[in-house]
N, C-alpha and C positions, 0 to 999 in steps of 0.2 A: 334219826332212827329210833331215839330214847319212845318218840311218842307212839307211833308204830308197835315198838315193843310191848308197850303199854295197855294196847287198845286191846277189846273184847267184846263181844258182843253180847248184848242185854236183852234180856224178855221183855223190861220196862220198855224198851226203845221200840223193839223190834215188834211186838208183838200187836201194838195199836195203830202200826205202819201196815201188817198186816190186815188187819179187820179192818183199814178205811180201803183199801184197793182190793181188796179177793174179788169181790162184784167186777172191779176192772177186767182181773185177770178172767175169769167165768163168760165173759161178756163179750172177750175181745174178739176182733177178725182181723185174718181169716184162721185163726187158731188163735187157743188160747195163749195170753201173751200178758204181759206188762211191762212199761218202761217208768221209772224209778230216779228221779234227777236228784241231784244230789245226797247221794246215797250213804256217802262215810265222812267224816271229819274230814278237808282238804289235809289238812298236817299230816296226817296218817299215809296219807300216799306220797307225797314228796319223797320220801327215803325209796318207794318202791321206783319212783320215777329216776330218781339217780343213779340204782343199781342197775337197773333195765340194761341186758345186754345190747350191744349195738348190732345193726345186722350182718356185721361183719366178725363178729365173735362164734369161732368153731363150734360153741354152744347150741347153736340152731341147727333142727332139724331141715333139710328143704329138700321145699315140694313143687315140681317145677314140671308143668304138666300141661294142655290144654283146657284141662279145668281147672286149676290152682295154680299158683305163682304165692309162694307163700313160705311163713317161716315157723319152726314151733318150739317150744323148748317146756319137758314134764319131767325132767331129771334135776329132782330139787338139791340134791348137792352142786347141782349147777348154776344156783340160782343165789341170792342175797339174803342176807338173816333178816330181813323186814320182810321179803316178798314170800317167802318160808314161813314167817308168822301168820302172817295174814293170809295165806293159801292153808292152815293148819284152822286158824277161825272159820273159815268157808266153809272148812268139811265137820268140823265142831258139832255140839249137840245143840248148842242154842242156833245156830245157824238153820243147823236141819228142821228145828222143831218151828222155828220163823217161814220156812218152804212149808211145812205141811199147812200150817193154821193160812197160810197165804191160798194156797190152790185148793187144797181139800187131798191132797193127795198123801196118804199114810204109811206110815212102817217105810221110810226113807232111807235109805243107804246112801251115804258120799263116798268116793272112791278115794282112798290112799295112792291110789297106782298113778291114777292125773290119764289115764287111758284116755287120748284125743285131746286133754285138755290141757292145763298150767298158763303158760306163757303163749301170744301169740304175736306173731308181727308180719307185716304185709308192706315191702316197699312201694314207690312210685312204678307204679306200671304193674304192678299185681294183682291180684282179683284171687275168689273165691265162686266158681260158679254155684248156680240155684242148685240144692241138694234135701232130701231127707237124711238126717243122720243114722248111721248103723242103732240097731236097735235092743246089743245083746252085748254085756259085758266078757269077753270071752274068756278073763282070766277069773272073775268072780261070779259069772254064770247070772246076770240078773239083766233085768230088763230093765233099758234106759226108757226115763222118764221127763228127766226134767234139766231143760240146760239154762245156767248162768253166766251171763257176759258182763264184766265189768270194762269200762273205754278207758283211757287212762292219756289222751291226746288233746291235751291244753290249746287254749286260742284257735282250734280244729274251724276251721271253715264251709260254709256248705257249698262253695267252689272245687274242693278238694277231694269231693267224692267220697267213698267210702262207705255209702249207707248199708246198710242192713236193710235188705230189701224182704218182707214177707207175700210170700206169692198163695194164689187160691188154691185151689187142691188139684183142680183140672189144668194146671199152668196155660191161662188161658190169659191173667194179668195181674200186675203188684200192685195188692192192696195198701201196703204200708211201706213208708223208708222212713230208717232213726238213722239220721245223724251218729255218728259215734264220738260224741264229746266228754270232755276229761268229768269224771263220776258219775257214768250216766251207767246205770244198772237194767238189765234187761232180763226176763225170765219167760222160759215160754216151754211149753208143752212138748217132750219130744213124740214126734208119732210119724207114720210113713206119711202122711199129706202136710208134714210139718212144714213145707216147702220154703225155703230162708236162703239167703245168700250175699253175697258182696262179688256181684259177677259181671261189673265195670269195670276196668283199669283204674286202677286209683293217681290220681291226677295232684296229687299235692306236690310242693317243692323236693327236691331233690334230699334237702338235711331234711324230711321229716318222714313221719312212718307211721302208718296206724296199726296201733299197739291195744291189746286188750289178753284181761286175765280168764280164762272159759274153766267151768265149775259145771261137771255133771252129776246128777243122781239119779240114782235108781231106786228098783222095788224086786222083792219079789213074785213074779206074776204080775198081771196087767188085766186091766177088763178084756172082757170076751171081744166085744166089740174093735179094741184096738189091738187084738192078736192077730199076728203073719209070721209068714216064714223067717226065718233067723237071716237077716243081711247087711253087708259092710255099706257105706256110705252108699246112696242111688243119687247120681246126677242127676238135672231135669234139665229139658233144653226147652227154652226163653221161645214165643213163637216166631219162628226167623231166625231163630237162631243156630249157625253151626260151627263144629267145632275142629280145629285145625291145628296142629301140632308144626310148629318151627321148626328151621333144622335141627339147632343145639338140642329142641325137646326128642324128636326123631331119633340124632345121632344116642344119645343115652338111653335111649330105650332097646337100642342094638347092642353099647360098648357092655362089655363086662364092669360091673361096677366098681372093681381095683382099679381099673385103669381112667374110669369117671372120677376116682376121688382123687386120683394121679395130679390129673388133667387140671380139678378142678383146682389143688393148692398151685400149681402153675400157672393158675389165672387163663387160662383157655377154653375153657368149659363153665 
């Protein structure tokens, strides 16, 4: 944890990481994007990887849907004094001013709240289907911009699924799949054709989980051009694709949810 504690992030570091990839990030398709390997000292995340709750820790949020299967957790007293530190550098100034010099995008806001972000985990048989993300902070009133994925899934196989799939604007087909392997940094554009997902079953063993830490910013106001109506998460559906809800997902969607979280510490639900 000592090292963790320790760590901080640097203009010297950070700043010439940016000016050799903004052209990446400018450049990419099908939106603006960049992927970032080895992104932080390994030492520094071992403490985050040990505190990591398990998915079976009250802790998590779940999202258990026919487009999600998924787990979250943004209540940082819930969370470990490493993973606390280093979600506190994220939102940081040198962090923020490392985003802007990186994309061109300015007057950056990080969110204290972790609204949709902090902690994420996705067991075996999970998924996140194709979506653009909600576009409006509702408790700070600003407009999301820009989201950070950090992977945090050591020895991760490209058997085991999980990629980060980035779709065209007309979900017509996936131009890109990343891998979600342990320090693998991703940053990419939010906007309503942002189109992104993890909307495979994730296929890895039983003891393992794909885990990642998600970091959004905003602005206030947005070009003209990427202005729309104010909306929460928009699904998209994959061509062929349709979407069907299981009984347990069904029955929950009727039961009153005191008697779903009855149900659920009863192991029935």
């Amino acid at each position: 944890m000592q090292e963790t504690q320790a760590f901080t992030f640097r203009r010297e570091d950070l700043f010439p990481l940016a000016d050799r990839r903004r052209q990446d990030f400018l450049d990419a398709r099908p939106f603006r994007h960049v992927v970032i390997d080895d992104f932080l000292p390994p030492g520094v995340l071992e403490p985050i990887l040990e505190e990591f709750p398990e998915p079976r820790d009250a802790s998590w949020q779940q999202f258990d849907s026919s487009r999600e299967i998924k787990l979250a957790l943004a209540d940082t007293e819930r969370m470990g004094p490493a993973t606390r530190h280093l979600l506190a550098e994220f939102n940081g100034q040198v962090f923020v001013e490392f985003l802007e010099r990186l994309t061109g995008i300015t007057q950056l806001v990080s969110d204290p709240h972790l609204e949709g972000g902090g902690l994420h985990q996705i067991k075996p048989g999970g998924f996140l289907k194709v979506h653009a993300d909600f576009n409006r902070h509702r408790r700070l009133n600003l407009d999301r911009r820009l989201n950070g994925l950090l992977y945090l899934n050591k020895d991760w196989k490209e058997d085991y699924g999980g990629h980060l799939q980035l779709w065209d604007k007309d979900m017509t087909h996936c131009e890109h799949k990343i891998l979600p392997v342990f320090n693998r940094f991703v940053v990419f554009a939010t906007t309503d054709d942002a189109n992104h997902g993890h909307p495979d079953p994730l296929t890895c063993p039983d003891d393992r989980a794909r885990r990642s830490m998600a970091l959004y910013y905003y602005t206030n106001g947005r070009p003209e051009e990427e202005t729309g109506a104010d909306h929460t998460t928009l699904f998209k559906q994959r061509p062929g694709e349709q979407w069907k809800s299981n009984f347990r997902q069904t029955l929950k969607r009727w039961t009153p949810p005191a008697l779903v979280d009855l149900l659920s510490r009863d192991g029935k639900a």
